[in-house]
C-alpha positions in Angstrom: -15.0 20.1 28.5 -15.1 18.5 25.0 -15.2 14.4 24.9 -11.5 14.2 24.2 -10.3 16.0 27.0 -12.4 14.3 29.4 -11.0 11.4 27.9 -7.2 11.9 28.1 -8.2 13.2 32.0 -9.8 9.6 32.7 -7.5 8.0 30.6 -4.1 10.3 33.2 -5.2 8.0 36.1 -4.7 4.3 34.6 -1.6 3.7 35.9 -0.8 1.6 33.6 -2.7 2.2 30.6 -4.1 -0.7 29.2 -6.4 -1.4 26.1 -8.9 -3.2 29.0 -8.8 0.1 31.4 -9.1 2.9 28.0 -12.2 0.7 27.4 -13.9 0.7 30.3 -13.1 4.4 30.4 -14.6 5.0 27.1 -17.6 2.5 28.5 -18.1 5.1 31.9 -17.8 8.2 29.6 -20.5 7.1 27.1 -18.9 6.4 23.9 -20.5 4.1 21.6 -18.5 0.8 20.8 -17.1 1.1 17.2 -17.3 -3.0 16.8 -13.9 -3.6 16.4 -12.7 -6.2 19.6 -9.2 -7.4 19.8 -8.6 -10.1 21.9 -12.2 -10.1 23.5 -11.7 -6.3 24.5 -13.3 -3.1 22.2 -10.6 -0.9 20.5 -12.9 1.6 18.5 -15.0 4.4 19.9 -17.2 7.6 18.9 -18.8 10.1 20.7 -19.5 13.8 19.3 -17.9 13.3 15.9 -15.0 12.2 17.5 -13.4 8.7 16.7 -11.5 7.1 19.5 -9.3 4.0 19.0 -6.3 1.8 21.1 -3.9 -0.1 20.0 -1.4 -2.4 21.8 2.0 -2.7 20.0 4.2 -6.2 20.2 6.7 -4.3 22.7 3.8 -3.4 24.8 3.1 -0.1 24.8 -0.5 1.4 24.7 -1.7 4.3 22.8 -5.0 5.8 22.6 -5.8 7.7 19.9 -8.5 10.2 18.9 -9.6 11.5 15.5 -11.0 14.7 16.2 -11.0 16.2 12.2 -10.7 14.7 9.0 -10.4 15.8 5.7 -10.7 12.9 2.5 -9.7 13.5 -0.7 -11.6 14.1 -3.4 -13.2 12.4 -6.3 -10.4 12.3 -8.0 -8.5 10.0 -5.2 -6.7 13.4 -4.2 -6.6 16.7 -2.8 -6.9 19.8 -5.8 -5.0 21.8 -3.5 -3.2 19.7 -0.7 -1.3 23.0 0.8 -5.1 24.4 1.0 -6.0 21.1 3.2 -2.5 21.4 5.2 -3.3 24.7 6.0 -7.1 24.0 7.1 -5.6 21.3 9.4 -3.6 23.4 10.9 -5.8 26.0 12.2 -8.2 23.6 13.2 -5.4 21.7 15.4 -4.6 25.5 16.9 -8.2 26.0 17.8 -8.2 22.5 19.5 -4.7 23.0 21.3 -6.3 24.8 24.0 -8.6 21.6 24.9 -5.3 20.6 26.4 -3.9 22.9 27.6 -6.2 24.8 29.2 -7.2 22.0 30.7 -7.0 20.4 34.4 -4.0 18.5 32.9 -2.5 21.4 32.2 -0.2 21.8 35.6 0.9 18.3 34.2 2.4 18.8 30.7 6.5 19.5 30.2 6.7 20.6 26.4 8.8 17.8 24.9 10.8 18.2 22.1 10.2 16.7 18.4 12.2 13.8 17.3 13.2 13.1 13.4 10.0 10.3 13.6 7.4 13.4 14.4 9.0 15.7 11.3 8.1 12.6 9.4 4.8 11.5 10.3 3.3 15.3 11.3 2.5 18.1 9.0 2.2 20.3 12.1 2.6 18.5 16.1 2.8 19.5 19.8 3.8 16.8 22.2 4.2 16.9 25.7 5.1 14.4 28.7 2.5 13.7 30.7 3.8 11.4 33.8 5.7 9.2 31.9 3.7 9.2 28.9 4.2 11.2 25.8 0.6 12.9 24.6 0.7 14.6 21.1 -1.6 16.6 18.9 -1.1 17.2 15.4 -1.9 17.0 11.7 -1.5 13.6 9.5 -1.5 12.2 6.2 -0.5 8.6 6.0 -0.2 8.7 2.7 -0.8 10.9 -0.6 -4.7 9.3 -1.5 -5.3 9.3 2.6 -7.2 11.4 4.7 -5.6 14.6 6.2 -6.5 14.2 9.9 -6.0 16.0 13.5 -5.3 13.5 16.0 -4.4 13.2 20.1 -2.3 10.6 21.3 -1.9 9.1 24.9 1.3 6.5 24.3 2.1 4.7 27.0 5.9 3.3 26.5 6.4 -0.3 26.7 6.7 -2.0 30.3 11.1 -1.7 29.6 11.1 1.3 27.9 9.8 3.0 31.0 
């Protein structure tokens, strides 16, 4: 078991997730504080190369997120072959899928379907629902001079959105 899926296991029994429970969590698990409090509470981790991080959003819901490749441009501010980087992102988000779901949250996950937001923000995604939450996986770039990233999410809707 790899530090992000023993994460997202700890992280399955906050009911409700909450920046103050994902850090203690983070805290019990070993991962080094990243420095970065909010409101008296740490939001940024690492542990094994992997970069954890919460955020709290104004409606209320929780996600915690983990970075667990990244790609940066080059020199130049950019990529010399962006499809090239795409595609490396890709495989390595298919060789990390099965951190998840061969997993024990496996017997958990519903596949849930992509919305118009994920075909925007994801070069490549799989989300499923997870007792009320939504947790995805995929490939990012934020922007054209940004990193090209594989990230997990844990998002736990706001308090009326439930």
């Amino acid at each position: 078991m790899t530090a992000v899926s023993a994460m997202l296991e700890e992280l399955t029994g906050l009911v409700p997730l909450t920046r103050e429970g994902a850090a203690a969590r983070f805290t019990a698990l070993r991962w080094s504080p990243g420095g970065r409090p909010r409101e008296g509470v740490e939001t940024s981790w690492d542990k094994d190369g992997v970069h954890g991080w919460t955020q709290v959003f104004g409606d209320g819901a929780v996600h915690v997120s983990f970075t667990v490749w990244i790609r940066d441009v080059d020199a130049s501010g950019y990529f010399d072959d962006l499809e090239a980087v795409y595609d490396e992102g890709e495989r390595v988000l298919a060789r990390f899928l099965p951190e998840i779901e061969d997993s024990p949250l496996a017997g958990h996950l519903a596949e849930a379907g992509r919305t118009a937001a994920d075909e925007e923000d994801f070069i490549a995604v799989r989300k499923w629902l997870l007792d009320g939450r939504v947790l995805s996986a995929g490939v990012i770039q934020q922007d054209t001079d940004l990193p090209v990233m594989v990230v997990a999410t844990l998002e736990q809707p706001a308090p009326a959105a439930r």
